[in-house]
Structure formats: structure tokens, C-alpha cells
C-alpha beads as a LAMMPS data file, in Angstrom:
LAMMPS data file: protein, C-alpha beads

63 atoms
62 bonds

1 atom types
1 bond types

-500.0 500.0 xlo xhi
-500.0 500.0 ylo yhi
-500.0 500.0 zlo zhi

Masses

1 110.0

Atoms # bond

1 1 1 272.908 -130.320 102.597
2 1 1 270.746 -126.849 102.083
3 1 1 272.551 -124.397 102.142
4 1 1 274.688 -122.174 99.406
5 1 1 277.404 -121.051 102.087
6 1 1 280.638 -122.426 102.186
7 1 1 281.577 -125.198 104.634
8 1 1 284.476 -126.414 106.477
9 1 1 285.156 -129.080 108.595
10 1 1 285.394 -128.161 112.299
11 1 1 288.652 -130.056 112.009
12 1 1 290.371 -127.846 109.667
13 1 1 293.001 -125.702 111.210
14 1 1 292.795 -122.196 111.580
15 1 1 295.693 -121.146 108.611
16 1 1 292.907 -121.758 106.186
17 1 1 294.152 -124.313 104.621
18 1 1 291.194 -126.766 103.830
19 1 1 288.787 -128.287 101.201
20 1 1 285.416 -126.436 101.621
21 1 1 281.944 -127.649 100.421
22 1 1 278.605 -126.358 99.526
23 1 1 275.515 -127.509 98.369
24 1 1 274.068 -125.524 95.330
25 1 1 270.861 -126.112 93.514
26 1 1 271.457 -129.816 92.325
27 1 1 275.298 -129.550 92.468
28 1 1 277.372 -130.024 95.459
29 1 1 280.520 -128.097 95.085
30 1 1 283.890 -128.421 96.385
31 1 1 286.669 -126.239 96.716
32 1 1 290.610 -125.800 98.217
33 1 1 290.093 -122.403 100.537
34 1 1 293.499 -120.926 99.515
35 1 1 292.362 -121.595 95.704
36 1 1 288.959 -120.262 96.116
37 1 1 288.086 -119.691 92.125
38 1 1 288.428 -123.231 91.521
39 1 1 285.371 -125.338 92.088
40 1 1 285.019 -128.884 91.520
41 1 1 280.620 -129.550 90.913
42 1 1 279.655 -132.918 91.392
43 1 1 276.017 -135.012 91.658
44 1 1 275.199 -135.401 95.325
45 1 1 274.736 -139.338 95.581
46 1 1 278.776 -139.234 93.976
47 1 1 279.449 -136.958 97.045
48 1 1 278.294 -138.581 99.411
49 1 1 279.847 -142.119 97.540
50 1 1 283.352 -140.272 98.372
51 1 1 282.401 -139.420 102.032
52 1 1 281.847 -143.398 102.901
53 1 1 284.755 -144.239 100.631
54 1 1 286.957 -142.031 102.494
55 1 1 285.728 -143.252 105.911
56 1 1 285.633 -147.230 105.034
57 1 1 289.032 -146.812 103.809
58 1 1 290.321 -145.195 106.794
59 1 1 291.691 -141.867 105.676
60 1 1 289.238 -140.609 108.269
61 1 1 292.017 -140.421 110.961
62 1 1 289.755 -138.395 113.289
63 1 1 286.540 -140.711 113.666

Bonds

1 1 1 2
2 1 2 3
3 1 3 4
4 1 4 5
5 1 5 6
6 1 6 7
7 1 7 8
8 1 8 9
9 1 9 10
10 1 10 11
11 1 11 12
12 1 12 13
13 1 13 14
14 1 14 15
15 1 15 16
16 1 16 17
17 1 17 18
18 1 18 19
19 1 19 20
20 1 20 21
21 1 21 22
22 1 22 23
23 1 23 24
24 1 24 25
25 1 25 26
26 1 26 27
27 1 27 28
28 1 28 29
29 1 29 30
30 1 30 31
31 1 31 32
32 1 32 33
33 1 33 34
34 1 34 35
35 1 35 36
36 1 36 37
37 1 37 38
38 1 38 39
39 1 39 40
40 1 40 41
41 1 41 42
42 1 42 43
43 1 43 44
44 1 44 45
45 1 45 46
46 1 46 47
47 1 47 48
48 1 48 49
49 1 49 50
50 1 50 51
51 1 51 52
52 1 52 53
53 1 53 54
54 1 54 55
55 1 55 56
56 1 56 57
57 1 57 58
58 1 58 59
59 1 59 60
60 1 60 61
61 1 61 62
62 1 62 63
């Protein structure tokens, strides 16, 4: 991840309603689009821990 623009999943519906995430400097940041002033930083290697969490435990519905 490059990139300082906000991301969304190409699952998220079109109401807004979704967790966005962008990679800044050192930090990758998350955020809830309908609470956009709230940003959760954390280290990339934790982020991408959470991504194969999330996928081995199958709350990945769509893959």
C-alpha cells in the first residue's frame, strides 16, 4: 500500500457505509466513512496480521 487516498473495498455498498483504509507515511490508517474524523493508525505488519486473521477465521464471507 502507496498511496495517501482513501480506500474502500469494491464490496462495500453504495450508502457509504464502510471501513476505509489508507496507507500514510509509516502508518496505515483506518477509518468508518460515515465517521470520517475518526482514524484508527496502526503499524503495517499489525494490519496486515488483521487481514489474514479476518480471512482464516472466516468473517471473509465473500472469498
Amino acid at each position: 500500500m502507496s498511496s495517501s487516498i482513501w480506500q474502500k473495498s469494491s464490496y462495500s455498498a453504495s450508502n457509504n457505509e464502510c471501513v476505509e483504509v489508507r496507507a500514510r507515511g509509516e502508518v496505515v490508517e483506518l477509518r468508518e466513512s460515515d465517521e470520517p474524523g475518526a482514524i484508527l493508525g496502526t503499524d503495517p505488519a499489525i494490519f496486515l496480521n488483521l487481514l489474514k486473521s479476518i480471512k482464516a477465521s472466516g468473517f471473509d464471507r465473500l472469498s
